[in-house]
PDB file of N, CA, C and O in Angstrom:
ATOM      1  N   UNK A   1     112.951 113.287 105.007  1.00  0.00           N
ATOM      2  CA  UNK A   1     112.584 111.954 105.423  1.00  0.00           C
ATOM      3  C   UNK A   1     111.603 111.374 104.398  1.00  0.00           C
ATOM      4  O   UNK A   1     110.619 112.014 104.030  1.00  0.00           O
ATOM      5  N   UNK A   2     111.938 109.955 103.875  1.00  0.00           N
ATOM      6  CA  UNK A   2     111.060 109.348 103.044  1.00  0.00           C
ATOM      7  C   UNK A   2     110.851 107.996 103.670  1.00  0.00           C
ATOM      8  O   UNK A   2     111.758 107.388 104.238  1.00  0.00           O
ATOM      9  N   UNK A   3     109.289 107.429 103.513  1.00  0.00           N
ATOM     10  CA  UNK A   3     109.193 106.014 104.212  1.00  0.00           C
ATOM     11  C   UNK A   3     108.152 105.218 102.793  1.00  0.00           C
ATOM     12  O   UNK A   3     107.576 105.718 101.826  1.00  0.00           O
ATOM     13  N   UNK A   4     108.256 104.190 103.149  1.00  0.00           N
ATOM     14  CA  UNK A   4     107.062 103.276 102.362  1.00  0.00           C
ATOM     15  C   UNK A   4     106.634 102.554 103.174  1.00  0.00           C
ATOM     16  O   UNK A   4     107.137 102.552 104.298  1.00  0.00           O
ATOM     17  N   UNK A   5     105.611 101.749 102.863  1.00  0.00           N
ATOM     18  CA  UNK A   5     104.966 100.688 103.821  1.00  0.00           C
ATOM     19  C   UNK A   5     105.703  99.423 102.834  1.00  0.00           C
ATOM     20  O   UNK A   5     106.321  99.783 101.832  1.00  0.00           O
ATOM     21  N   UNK A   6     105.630  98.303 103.086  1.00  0.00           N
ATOM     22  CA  UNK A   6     106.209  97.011 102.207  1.00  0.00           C
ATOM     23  C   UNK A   6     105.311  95.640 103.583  1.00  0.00           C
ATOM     24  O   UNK A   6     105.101  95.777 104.788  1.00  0.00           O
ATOM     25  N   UNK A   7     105.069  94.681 102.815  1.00  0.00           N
ATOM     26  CA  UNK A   7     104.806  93.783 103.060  1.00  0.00           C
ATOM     27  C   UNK A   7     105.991  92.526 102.988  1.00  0.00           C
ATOM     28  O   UNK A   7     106.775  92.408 102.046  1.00  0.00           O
ATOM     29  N   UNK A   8     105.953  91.715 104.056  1.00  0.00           N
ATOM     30  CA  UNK A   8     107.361  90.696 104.289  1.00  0.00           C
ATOM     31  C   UNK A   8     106.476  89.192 103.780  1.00  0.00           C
ATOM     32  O   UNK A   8     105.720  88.417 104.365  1.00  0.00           O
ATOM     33  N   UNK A   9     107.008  89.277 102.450  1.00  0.00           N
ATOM     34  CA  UNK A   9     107.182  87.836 102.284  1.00  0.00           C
ATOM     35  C   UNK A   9     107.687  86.435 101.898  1.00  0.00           C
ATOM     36  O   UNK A   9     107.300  85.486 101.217  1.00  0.00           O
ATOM     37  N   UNK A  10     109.018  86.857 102.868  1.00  0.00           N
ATOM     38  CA  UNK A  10     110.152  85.933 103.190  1.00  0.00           C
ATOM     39  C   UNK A  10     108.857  85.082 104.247  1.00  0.00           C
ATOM     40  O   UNK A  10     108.106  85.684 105.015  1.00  0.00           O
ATOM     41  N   UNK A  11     108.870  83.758 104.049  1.00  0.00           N
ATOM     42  CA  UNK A  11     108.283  82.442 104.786  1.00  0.00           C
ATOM     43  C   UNK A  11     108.787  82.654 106.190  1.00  0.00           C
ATOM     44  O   UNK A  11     107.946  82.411 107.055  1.00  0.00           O
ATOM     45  N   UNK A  12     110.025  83.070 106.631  1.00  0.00           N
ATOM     46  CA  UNK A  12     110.759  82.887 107.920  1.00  0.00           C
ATOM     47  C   UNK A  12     110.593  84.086 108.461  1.00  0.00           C
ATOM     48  O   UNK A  12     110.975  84.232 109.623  1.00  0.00           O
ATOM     49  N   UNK A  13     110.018  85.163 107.783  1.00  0.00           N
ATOM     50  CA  UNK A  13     110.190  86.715 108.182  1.00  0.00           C
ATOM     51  C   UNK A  13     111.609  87.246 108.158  1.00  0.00           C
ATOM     52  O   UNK A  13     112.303  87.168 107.145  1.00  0.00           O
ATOM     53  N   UNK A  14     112.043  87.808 109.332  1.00  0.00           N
ATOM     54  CA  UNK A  14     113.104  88.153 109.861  1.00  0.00           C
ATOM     55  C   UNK A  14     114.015  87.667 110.783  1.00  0.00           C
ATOM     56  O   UNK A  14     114.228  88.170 111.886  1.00  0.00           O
ATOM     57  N   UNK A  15     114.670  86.466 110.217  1.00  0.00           N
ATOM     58  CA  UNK A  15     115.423  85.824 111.053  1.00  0.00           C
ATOM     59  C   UNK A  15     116.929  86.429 110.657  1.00  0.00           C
ATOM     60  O   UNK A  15     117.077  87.383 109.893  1.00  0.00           O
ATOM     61  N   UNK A  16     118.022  85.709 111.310  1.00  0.00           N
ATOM     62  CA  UNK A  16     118.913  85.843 111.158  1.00  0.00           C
ATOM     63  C   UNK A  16     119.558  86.288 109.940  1.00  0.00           C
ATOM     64  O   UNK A  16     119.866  87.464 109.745  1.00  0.00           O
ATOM     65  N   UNK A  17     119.801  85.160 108.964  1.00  0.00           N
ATOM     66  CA  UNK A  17     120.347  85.789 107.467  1.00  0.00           C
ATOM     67  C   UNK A  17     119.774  86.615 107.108  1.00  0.00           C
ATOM     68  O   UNK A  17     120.592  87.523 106.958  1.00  0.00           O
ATOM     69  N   UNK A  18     118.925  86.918 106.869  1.00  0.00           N
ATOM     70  CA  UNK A  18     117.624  88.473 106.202  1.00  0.00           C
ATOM     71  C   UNK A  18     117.665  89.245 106.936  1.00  0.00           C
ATOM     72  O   UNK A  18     117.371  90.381 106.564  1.00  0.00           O
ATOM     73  N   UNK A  19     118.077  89.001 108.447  1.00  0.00           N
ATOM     74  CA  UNK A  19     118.381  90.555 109.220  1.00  0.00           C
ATOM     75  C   UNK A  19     120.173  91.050 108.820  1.00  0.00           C
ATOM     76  O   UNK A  19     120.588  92.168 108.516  1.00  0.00           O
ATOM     77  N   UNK A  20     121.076  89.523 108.992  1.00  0.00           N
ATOM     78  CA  UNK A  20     122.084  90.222 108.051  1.00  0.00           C
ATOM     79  C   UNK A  20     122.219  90.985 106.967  1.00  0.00           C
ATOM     80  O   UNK A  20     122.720  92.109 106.963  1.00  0.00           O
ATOM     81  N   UNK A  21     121.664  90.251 105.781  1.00  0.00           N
ATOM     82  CA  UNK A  21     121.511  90.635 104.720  1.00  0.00           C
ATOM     83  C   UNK A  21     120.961  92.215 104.753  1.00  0.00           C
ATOM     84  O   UNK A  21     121.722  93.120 104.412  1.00  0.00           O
ATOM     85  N   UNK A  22     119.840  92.439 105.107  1.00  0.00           N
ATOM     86  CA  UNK A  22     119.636  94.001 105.119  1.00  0.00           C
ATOM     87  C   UNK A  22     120.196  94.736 106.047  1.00  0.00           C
ATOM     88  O   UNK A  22     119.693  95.858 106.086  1.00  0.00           O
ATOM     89  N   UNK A  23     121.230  94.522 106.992  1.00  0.00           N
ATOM     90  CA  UNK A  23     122.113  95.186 107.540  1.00  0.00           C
ATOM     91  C   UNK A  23     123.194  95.771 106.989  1.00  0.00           C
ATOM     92  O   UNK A  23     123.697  96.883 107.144  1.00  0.00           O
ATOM     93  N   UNK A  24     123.664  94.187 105.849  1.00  0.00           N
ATOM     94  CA  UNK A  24     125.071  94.365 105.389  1.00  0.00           C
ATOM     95  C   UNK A  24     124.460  95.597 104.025  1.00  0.00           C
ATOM     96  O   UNK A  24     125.305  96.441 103.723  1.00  0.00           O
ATOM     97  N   UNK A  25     123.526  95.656 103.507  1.00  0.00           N
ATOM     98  CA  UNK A  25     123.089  96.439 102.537  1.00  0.00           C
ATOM     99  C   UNK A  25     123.133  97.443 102.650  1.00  0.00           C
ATOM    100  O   UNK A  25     123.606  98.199 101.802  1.00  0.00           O
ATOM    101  N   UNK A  26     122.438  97.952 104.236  1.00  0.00           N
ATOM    102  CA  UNK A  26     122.058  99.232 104.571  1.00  0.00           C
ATOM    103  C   UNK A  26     123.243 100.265 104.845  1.00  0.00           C
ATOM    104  O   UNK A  26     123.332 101.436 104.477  1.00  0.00           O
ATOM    105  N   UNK A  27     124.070  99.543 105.548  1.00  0.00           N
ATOM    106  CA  UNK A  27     124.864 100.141 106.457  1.00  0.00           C
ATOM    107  C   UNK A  27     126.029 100.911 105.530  1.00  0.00           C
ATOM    108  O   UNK A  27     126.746 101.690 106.158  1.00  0.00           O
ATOM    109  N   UNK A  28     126.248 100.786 104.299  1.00  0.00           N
ATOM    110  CA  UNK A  28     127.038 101.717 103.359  1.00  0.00           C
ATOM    111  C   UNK A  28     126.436 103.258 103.101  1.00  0.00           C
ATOM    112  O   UNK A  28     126.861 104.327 102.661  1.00  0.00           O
ATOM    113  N   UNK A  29     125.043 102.660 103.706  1.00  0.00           N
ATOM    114  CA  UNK A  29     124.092 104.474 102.950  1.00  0.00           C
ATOM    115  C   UNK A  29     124.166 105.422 104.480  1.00  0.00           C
ATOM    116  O   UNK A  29     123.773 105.022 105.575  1.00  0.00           O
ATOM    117  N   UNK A  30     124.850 106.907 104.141  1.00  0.00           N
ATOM    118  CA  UNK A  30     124.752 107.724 105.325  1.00  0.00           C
ATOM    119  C   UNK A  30     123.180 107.885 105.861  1.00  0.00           C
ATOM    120  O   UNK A  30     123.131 108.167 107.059  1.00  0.00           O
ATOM    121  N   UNK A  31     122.239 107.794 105.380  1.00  0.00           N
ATOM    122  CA  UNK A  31     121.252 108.031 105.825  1.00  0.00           C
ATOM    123  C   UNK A  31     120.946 107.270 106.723  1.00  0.00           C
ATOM    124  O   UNK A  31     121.530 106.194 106.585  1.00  0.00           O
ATOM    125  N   UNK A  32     119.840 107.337 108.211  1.00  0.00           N
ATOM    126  CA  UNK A  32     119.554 106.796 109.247  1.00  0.00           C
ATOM    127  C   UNK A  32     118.578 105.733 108.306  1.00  0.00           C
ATOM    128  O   UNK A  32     118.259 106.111 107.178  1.00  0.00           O
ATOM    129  N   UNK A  33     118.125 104.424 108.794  1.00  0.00           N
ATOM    130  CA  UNK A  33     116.861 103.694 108.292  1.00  0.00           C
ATOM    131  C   UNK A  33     116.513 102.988 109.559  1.00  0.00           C
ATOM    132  O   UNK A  33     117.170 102.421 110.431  1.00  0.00           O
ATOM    133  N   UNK A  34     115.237 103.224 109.351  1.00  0.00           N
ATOM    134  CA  UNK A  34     114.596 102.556 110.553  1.00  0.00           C
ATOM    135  C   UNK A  34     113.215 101.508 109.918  1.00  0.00           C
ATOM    136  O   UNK A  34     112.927 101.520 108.721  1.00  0.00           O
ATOM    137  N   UNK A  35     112.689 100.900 110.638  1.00  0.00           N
ATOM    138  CA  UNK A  35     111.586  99.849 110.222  1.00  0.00           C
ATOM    139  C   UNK A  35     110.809 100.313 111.689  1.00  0.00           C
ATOM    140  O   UNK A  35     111.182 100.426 112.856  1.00  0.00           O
ATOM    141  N   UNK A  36     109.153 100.572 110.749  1.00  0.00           N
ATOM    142  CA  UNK A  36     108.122 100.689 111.792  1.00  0.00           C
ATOM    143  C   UNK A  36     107.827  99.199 111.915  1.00  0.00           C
ATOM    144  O   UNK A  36     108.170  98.364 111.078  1.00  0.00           O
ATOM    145  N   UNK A  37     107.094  98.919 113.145  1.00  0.00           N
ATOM    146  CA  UNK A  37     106.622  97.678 113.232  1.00  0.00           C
ATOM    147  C   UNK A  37     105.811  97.897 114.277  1.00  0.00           C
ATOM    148  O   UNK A  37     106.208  98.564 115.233  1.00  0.00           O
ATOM    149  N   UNK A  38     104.221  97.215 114.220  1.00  0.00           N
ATOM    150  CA  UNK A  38     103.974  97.345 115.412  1.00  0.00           C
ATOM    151  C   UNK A  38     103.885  98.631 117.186  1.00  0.00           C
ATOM    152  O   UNK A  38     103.663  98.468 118.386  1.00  0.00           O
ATOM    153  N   UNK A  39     104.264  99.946 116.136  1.00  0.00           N
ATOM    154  CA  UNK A  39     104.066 100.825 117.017  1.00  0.00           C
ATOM    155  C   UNK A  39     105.599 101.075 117.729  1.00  0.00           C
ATOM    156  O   UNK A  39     105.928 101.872 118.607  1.00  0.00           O
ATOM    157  N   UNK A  40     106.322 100.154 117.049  1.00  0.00           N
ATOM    158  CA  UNK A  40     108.170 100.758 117.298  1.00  0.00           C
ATOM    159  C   UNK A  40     109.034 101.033 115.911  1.00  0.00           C
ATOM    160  O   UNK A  40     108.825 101.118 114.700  1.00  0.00           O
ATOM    161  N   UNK A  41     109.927 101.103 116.668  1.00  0.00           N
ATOM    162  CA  UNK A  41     110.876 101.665 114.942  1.00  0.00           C
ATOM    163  C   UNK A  41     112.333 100.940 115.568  1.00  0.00           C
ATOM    164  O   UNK A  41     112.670 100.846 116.748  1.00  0.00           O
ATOM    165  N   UNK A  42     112.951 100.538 114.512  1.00  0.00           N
ATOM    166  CA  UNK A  42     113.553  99.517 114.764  1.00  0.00           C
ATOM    167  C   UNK A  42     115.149  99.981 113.805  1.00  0.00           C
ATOM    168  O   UNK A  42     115.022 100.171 112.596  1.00  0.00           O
ATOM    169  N   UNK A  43     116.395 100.110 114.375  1.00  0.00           N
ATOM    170  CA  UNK A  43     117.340 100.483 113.724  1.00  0.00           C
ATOM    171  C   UNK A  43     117.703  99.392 112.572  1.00  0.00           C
ATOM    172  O   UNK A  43     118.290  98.354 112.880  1.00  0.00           O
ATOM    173  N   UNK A  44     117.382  99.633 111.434  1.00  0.00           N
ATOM    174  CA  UNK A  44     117.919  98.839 109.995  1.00  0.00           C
ATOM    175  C   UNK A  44     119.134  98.233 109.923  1.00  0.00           C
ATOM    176  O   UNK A  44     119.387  97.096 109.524  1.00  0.00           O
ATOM    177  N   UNK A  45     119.977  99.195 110.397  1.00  0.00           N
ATOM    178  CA  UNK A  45     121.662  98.468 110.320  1.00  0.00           C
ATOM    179  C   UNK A  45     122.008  97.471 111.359  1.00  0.00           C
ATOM    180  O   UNK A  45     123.023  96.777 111.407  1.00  0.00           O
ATOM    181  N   UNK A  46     121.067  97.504 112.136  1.00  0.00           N
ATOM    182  CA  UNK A  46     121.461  96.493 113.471  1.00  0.00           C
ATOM    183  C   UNK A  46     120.583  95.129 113.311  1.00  0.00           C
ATOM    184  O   UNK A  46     119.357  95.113 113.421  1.00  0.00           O
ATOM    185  N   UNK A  47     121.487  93.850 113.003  1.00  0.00           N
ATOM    186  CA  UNK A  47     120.929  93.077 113.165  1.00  0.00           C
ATOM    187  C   UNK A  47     120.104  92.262 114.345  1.00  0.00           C
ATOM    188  O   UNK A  47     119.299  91.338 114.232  1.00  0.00           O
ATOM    189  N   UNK A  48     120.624  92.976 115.570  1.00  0.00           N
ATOM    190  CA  UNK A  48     120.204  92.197 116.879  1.00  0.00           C
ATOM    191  C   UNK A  48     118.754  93.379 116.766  1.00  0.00           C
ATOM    192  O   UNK A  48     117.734  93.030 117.360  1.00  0.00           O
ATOM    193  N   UNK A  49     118.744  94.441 116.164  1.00  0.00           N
ATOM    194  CA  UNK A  49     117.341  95.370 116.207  1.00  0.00           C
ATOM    195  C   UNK A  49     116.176  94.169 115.661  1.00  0.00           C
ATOM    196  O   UNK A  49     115.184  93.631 116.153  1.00  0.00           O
ATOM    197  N   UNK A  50     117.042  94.086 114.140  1.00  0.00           N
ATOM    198  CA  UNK A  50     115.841  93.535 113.309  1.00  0.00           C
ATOM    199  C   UNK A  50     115.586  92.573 113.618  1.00  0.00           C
ATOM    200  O   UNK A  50     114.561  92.116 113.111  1.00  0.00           O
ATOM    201  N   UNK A  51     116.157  91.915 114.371  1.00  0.00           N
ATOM    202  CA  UNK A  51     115.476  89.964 114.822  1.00  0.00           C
ATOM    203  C   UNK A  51     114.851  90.493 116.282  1.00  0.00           C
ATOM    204  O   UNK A  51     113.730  90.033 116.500  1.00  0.00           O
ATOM    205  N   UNK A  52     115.273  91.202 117.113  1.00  0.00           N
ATOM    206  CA  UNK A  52     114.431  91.968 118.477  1.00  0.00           C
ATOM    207  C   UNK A  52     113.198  92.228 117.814  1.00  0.00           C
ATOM    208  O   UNK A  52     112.251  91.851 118.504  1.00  0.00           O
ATOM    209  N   UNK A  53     112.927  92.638 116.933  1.00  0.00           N
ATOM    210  CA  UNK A  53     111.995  93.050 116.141  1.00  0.00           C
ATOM    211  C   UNK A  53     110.576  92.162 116.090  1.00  0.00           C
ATOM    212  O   UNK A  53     109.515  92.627 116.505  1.00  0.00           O
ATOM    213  N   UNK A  54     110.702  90.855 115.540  1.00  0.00           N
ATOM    214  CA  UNK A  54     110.110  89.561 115.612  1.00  0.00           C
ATOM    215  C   UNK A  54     108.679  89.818 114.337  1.00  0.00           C
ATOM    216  O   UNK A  54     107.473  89.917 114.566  1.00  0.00           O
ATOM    217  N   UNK A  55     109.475  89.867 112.918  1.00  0.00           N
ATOM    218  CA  UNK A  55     108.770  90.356 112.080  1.00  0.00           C
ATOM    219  C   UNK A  55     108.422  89.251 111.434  1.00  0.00           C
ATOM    220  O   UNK A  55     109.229  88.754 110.649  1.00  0.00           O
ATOM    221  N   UNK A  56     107.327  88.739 111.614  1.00  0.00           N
ATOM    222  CA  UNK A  56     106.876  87.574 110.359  1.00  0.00           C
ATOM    223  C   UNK A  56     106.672  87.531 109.275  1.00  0.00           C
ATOM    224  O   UNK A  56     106.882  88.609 108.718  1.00  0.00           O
ATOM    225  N   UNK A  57     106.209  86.455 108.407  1.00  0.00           N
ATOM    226  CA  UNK A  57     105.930  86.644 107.342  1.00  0.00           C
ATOM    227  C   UNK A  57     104.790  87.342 106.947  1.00  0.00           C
ATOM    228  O   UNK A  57     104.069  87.492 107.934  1.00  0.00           O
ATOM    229  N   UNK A  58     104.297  87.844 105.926  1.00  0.00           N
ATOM    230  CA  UNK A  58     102.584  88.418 106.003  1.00  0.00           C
ATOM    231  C   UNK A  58     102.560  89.851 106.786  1.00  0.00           C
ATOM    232  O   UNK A  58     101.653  90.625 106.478  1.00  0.00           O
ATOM    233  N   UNK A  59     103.402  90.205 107.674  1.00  0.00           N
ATOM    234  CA  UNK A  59     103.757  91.507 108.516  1.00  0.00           C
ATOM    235  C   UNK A  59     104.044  92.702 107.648  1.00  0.00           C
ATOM    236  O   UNK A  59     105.131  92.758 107.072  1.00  0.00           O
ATOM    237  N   UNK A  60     103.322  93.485 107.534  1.00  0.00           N
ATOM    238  CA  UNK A  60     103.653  94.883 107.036  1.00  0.00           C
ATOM    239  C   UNK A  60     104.460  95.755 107.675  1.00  0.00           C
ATOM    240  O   UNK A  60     104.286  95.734 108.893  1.00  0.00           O
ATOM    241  N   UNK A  61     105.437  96.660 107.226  1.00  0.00           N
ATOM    242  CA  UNK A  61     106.194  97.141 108.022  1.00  0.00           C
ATOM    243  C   UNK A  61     106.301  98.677 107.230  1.00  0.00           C
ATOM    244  O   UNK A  61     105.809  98.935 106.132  1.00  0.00           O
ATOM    245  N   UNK A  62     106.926  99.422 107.930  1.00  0.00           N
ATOM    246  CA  UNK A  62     107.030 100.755 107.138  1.00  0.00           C
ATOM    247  C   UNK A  62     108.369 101.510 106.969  1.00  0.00           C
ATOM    248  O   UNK A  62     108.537 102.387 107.816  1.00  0.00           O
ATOM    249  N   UNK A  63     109.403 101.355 106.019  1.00  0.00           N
ATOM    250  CA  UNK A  63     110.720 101.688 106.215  1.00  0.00           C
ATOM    251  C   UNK A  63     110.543 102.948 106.003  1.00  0.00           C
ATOM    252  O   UNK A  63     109.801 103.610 105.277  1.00  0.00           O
ATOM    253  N   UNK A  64     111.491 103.206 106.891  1.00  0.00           N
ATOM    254  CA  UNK A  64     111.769 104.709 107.120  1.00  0.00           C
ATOM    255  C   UNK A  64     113.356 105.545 106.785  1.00  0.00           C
ATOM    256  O   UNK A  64     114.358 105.297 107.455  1.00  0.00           O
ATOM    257  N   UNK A  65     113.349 106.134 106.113  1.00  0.00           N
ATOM    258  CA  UNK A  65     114.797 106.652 105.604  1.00  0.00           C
ATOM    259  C   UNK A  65     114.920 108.008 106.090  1.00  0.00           C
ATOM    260  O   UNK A  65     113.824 108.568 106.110  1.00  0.00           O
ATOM    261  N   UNK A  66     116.028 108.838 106.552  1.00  0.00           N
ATOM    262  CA  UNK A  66     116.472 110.079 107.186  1.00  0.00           C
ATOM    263  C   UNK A  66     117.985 110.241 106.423  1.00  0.00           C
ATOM    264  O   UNK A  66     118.846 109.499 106.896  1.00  0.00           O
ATOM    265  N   UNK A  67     118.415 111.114 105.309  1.00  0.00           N
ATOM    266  CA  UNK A  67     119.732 111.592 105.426  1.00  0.00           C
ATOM    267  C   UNK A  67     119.929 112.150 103.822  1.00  0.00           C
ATOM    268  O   UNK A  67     119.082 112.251 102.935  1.00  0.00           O
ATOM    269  N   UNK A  68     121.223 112.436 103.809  1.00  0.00           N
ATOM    270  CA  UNK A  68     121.576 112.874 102.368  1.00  0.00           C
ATOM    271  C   UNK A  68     120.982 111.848 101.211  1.00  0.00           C
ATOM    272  O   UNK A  68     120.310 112.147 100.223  1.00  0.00           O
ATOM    273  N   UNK A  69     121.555 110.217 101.752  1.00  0.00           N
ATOM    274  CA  UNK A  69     121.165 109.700 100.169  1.00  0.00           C
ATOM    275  C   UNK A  69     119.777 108.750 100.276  1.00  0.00           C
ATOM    276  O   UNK A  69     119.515 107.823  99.509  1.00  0.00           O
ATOM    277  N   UNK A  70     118.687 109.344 101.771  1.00  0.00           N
ATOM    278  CA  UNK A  70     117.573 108.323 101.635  1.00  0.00           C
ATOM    279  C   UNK A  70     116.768 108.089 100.325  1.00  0.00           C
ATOM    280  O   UNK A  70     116.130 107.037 100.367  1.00  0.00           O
ATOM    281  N   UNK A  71     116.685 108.525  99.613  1.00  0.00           N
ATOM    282  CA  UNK A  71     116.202 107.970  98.383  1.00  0.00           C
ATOM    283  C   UNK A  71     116.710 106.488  98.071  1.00  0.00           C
ATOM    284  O   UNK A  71     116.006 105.483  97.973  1.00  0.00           O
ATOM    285  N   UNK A  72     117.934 106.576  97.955  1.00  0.00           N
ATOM    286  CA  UNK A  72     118.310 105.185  97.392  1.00  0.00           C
ATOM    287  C   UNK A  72     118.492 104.330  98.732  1.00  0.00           C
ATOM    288  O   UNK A  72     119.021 103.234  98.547  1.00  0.00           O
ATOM    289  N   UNK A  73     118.188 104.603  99.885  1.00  0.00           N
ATOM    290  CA  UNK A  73     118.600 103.878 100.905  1.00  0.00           C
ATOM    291  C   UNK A  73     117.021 103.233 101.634  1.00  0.00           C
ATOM    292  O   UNK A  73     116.822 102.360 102.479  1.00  0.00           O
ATOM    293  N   UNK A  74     116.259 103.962 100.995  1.00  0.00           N
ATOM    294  CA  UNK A  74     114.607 103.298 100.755  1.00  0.00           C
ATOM    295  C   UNK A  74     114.463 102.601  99.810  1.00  0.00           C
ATOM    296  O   UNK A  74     114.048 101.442  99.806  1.00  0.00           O
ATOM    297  N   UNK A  75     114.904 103.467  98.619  1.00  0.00           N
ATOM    298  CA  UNK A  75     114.885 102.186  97.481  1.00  0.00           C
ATOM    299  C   UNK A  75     115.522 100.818  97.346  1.00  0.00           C
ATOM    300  O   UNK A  75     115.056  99.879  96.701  1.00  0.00           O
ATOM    301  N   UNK A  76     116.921 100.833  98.206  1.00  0.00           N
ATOM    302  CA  UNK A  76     117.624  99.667  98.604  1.00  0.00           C
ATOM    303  C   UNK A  76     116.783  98.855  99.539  1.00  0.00           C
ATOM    304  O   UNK A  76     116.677  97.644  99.346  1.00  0.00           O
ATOM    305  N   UNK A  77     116.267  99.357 100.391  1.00  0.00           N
ATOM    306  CA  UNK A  77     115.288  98.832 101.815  1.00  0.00           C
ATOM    307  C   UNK A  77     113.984  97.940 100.758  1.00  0.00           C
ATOM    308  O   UNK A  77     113.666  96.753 100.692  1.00  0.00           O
ATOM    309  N   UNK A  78     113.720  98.602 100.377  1.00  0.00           N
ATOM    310  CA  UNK A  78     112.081  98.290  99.821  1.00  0.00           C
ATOM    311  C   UNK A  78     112.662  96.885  98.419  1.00  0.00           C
ATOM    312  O   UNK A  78     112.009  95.842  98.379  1.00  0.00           O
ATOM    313  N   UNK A  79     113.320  96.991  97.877  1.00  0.00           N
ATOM    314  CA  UNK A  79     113.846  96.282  96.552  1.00  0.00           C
ATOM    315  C   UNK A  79     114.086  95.191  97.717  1.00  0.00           C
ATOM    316  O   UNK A  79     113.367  94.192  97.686  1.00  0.00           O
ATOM    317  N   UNK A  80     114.913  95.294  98.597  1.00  0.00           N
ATOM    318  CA  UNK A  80     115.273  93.563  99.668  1.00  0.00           C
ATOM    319  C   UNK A  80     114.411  93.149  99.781  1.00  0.00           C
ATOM    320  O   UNK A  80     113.987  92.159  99.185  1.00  0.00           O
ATOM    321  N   UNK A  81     113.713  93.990 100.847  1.00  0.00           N
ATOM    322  CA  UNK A  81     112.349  93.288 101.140  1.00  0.00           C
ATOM    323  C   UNK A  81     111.256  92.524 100.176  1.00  0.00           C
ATOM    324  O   UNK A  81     110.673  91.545 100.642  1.00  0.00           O
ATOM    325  N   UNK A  82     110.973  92.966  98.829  1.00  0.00           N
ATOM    326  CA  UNK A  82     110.120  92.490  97.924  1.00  0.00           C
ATOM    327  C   UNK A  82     110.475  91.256  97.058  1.00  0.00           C
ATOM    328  O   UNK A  82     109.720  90.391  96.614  1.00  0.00           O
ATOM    329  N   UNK A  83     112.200  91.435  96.892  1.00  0.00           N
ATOM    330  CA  UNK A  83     112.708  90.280  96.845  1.00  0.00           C
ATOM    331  C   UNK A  83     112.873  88.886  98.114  1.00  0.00           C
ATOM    332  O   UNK A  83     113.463  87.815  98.258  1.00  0.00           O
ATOM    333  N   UNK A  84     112.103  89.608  98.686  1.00  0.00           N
ATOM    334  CA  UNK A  84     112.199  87.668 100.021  1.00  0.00           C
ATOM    335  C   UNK A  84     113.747  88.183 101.000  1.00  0.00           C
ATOM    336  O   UNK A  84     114.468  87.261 101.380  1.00  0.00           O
ATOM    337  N   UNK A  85     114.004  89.084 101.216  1.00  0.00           N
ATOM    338  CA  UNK A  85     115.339  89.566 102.096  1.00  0.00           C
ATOM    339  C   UNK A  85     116.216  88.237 101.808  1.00  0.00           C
ATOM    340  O   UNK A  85     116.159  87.353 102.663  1.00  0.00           O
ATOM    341  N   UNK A  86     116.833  88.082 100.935  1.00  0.00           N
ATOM    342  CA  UNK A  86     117.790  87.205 100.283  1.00  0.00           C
ATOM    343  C   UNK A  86     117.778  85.585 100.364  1.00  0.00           C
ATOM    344  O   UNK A  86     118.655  84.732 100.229  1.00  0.00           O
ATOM    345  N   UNK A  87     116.192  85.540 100.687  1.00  0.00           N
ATOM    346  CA  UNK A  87     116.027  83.812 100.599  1.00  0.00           C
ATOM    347  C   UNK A  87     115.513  83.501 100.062  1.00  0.00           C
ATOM    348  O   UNK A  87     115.373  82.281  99.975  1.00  0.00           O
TER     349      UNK A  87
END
């Protein structure tokens, strides 16, 4: 298991397209990913997770990776996020 902390600063946080967007990303890597938030953990590939979620902008979060290829499936996680989750 590998995690990072990352800071969200997409203006909108985690709305809709940016919860797509890191869904449609994630969901090719066998490894589990989850997002801490707030004292929950939140399934990565599920977009109805990540908007349940209610992650703002300025919100630190802590991705969490579990499986054969989490390396790159953190490194995929963390690279979205720093880029603005595709907005």
């Amino acid at each position: 298991m590998v995690s990072q902390k990352v800071k969200v600063i997409n203006e909108q946080g985690m709305h809709m397209r940016p919860a797509s967007v890191m869904s449609q990303t994630l969901t090719p890597f066998e490894s589990s990913v989850k997002i801490g938030f707030n004292g929950n953990e939140y399934d990565a590939k599920s977009v109805m997770m990540l908007m349940a979620a209610c992650i703002k902008c300025g919100s630190e979060i802590e991705i969490i990776a579990d499986g054969a290829d989490e390396e790159d499936a953190l490194k995929a996680a963390v690279e979205l996020v720093e880029r603005g989750l595709g907005d």
